[in-house]
N, C-alpha and C positions, 0 to 999 in steps of 0.2 A: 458422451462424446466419443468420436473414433479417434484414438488421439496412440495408441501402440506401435502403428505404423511409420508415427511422426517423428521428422526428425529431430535428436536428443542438442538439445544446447549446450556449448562448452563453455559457455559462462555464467554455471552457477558454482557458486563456492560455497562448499558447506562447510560452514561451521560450529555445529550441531554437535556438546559436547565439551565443548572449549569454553573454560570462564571468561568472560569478559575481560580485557586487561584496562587495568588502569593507566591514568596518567596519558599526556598528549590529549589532543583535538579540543576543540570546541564545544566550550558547556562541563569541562574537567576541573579540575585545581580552580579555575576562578570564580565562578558557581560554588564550591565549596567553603574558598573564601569569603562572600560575598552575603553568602549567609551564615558567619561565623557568628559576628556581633548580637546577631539575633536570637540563633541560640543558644548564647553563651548567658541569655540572663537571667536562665531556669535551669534545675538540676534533671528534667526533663529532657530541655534544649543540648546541653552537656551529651544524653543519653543520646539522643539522635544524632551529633554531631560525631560521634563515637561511630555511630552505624558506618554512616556515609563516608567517612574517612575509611572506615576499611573497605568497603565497596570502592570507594576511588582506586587503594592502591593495591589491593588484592584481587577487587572482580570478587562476582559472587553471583548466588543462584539466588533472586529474591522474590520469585514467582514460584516456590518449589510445589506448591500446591495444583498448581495449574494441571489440569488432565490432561495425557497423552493422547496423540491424534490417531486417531481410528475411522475409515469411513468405508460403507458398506462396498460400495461402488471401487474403492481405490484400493483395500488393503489395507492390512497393518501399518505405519512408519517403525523405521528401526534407526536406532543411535549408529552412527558413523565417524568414522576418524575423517579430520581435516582435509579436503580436499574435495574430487569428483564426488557424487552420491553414487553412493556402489548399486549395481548393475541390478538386484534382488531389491532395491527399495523402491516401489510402488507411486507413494507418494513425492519423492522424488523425483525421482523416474517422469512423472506428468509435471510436474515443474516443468523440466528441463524440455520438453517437448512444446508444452504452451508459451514457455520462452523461445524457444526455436519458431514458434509458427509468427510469435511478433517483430522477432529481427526480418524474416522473410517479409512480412507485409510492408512491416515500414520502411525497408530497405529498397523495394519496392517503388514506396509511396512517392520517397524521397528521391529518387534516381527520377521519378516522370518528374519530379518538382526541376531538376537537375543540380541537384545537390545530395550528398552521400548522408548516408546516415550511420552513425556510432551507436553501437549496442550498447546498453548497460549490462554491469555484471547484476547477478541477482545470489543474496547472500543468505545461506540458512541455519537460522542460530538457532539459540534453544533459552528462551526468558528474558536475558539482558543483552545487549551490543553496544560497541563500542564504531562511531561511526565518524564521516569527518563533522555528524552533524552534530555531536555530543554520545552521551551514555544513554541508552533507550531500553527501556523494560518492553518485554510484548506485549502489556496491557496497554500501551499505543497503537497496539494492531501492525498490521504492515505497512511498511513507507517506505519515500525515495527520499532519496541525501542529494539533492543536487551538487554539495561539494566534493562529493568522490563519486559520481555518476551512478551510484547502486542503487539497487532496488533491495529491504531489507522484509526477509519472511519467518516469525515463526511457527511452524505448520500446525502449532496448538491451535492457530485461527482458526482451521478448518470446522471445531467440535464449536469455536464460537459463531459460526457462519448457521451450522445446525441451530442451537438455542436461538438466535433470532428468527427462527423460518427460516432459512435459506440455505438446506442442504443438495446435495448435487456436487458433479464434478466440473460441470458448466458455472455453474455459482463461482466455484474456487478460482476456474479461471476468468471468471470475466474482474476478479479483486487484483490477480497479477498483470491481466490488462491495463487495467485502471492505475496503474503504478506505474507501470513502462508508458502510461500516456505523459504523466506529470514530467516522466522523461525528455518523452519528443517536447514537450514544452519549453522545457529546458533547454534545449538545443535551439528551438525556433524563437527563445528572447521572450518570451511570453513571461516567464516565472518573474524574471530580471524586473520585468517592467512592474509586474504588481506587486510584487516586494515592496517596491523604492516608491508606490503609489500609498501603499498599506502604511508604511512609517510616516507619511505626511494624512494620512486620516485621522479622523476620529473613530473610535470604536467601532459604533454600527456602518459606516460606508467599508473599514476596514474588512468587517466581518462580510461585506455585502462582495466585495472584492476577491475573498476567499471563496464563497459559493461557486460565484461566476468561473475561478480557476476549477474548483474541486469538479463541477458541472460540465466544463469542460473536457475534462482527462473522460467523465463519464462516457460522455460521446466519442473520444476517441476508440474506448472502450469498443463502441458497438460497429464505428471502424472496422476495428480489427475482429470484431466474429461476423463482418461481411466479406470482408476477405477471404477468412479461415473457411469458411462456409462455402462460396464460390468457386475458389480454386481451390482448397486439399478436402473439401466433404469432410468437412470433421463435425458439424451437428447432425446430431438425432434428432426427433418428436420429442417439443417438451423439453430442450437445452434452452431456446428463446426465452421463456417463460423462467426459466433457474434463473436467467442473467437478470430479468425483471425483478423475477423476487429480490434477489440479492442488493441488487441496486434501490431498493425500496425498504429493505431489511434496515439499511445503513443510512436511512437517511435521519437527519436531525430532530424531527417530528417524533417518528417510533421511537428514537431513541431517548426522547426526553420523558416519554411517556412510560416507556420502559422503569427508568429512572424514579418514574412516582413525582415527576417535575410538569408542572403548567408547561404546556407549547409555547415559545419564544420566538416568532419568526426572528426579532432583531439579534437574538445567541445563535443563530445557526450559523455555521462555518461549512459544511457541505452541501446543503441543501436539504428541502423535504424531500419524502421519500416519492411522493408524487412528481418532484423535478428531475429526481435522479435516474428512474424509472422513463421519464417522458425521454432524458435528451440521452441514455442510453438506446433507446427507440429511433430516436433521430439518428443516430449514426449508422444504425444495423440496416435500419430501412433506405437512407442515403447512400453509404457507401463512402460519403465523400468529408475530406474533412474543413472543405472551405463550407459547410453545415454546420459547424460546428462552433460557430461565432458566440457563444453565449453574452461574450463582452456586449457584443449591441444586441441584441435581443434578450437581454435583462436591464441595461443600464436607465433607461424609461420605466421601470414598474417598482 
């Protein structure tokens, strides 16, 4: 990607470095409670109820094992104190530029719609956070909290993005793409609706509901590298192809097989890697995001 030239986003916050803090938000203290009873009726259950209460109210490192992010194409990452990502960190450094080229598109997008669009902040921790959505390990990968509008990154993903197949720095951004989609979602009522659809389902339509969202943000995804593409030239030969891989890297299928687990179409929550792949394609080749309707062009099959 040509992405040096681009301009740096002022809304990523790192916090790369900082324990976790306990206490407050959703999925804290009452979660804890909640499964007191249960571990309370083993000297096992005891042991771990010991863990998670100090994690609650101390915050803790409990990924410490996890590899540090390194990638050929980007540079080392370096530890940072709270705040901007300073100016010598690489891997930052393209964050904050791939977020800048998203607030542009869709700010963009949004103004021809005639309606303004709100950025998300994009937040970068280091193993655990503390979000309005609950306490989140990076072994969740990266996500958006639609209750405090952020997009949540730890840049250890990147070394997991490799191990699946799908390294590159087109790869890494088409995953913060995909986050800042589930965003404009957010905004445009979409999430809201299948949420409140999700809790009146059963299982497999719930799960079927989820694809459709997750498939969705994909194709915004490819949205936003027709834009980036079009007006600031920020793909190379062979970025299209990263975004492919990646979007196929992560789909439900590979992953289960990954896993050493039979294929489930009805356990998928994202999609196979063959839909994620297809309606990332759909977006890049369109441009447009009334394309991007997965609701009715899945809800028949």
């Amino acid at each position: 990607m040509r992405w040096r030239e681009g301009r740096r986003s002022s809304n990523v916050e790192d916090r790369r470095g900082q324990r976790s803090p306990g206490g407050g938000g959703t999925g804290g203290l009452g979660n804890l409670l909640a499964l007191a009873p249960f571990l309370l009726r083993s000297k096992k259950g005891w042991l771990i109820l010991l863990v998670l209460a100090a994690v609650y109210y101390f915050g803790g490192n409990l990924f410490s094992g996890m590899p540090g992010t390194e990638s050929p194409s980007l540079g080392p990452d370096t530890q940072t104190t709270p705040g901007a990502p300073a100016a010598d960190d690489e891997v930052a450094q393209f964050v904050s530029v791939v977020l800048g080229t998203t607030e542009d598109v869709w700010g963009q997008i949004f103004q021809q719609a005639g309606s303004q669009y709100s950025a998300p902040k994009l937040v970068l921790y280091t193993d655990a956070v503390r979000s309005a959505c609950g306490l989140s390990s990076a072994a969740v990968g990266p996500f958006y909290c639609p209750g405090d509008q952020k997009v949540y990154l730890d840049l250890s993903f990147l070394n997991e993005l490799k191990k699946l197949g799908a390294p590159g720095d087109f790869a890494f951004a088409y995953v913060i793409a995909h986050e800042v989609g589930h965003h404009v979602q957010n905004l445009q009522g979409i999430s809201s609706k299948v949420q409140q659809a999700r809790m009146q389902a059963d299982k497999v339509t719930a799960n079927r509901l989820s694809v459709m969202l997750e498939l969705q943000a994909d194709c915004y995804a490819g949205v936003w590298a027709f834009y980036a593409n079009r007006d600031k030239q920020m793909l190379e030969p062979g970025d299209v192809e990263e975004g492919l891989r990646a979007a196929a890297a992560v789909g439900d299928d590979h992953l289960q097989r990954r896993a050493g687990r039979a294929v489930s179409p009805d356990a998928f929550t994202h999609g196979s890697a063959e839909q994620r792949a297809h309606w990332f394609q759909q977006g890049f080749s369109a441009g447009d995001v009334n394309k991007c309707n997965t609701f009715a062009a899945l809800s028949g099959q």
